[in-house]
C-alpha positions in Angstrom: 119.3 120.1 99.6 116.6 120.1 97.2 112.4 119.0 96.9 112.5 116.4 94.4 109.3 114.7 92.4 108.8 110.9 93.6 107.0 109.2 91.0 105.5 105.3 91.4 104.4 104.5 88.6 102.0 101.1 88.0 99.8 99.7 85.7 96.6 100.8 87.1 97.9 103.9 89.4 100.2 106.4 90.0 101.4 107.8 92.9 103.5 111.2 93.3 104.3 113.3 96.2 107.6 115.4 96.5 110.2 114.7 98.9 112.0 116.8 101.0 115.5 115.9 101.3 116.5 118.0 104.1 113.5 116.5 106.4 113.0 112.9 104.5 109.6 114.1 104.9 107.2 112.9 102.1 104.6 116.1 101.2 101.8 116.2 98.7 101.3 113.0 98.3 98.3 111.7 95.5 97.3 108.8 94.1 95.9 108.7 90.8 94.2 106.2 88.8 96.3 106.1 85.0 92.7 105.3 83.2 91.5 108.9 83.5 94.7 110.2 82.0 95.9 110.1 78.2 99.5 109.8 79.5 102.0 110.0 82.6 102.5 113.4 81.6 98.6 114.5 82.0 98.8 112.5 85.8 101.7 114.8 86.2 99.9 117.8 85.0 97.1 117.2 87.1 99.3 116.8 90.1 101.5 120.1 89.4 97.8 122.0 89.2 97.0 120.8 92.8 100.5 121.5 94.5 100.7 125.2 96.6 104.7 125.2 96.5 107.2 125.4 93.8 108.0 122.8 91.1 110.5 120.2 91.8 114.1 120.4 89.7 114.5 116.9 89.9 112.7 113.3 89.7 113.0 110.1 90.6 110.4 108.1 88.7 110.0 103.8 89.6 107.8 102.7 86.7 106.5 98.5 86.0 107.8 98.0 83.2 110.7 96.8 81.6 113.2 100.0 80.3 114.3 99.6 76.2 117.2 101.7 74.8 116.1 104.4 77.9 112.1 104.2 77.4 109.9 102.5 79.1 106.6 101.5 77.9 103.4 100.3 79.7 102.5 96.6 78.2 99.0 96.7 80.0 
């Protein structure tokens, strides 16, 4: 069983924790507000700096907005 990322991802915040698969327990969970970072990828970022155990090697990411040939953009 493996930690995976668990990325919600809104118009106005973001939310990320990792989940353990083995426990179904929910750890380092943050909530972030997506105005005080230039992408997804600096709310990651700033996530990854807080966390005190190894990075995830998988994701599961729920994002508002509608997916287009695999991408999905933010309208808001």
């Amino acid at each position: 069983m493996a930690t995976r990322l668990i990325a919600d991802v809104g118009g106005t915040n973001t939310r990320l924790a990792l989940f353990d698969e083995s426990t179904g327990e929910f750890r380092q969970v943050r909530n972030f507000t997506n105005s005080e970072h230039r992408s997804l990828a600096g709310v990651i970022e700033a996530w990854r700096a807080q966390l005190d155990e190894a990075w995830p090697e998988a994701a599961s990411i729920a994002a508002a907005a509608p997916p287009s040939d695999g991408v999905v953009t933010m309208i808001n």
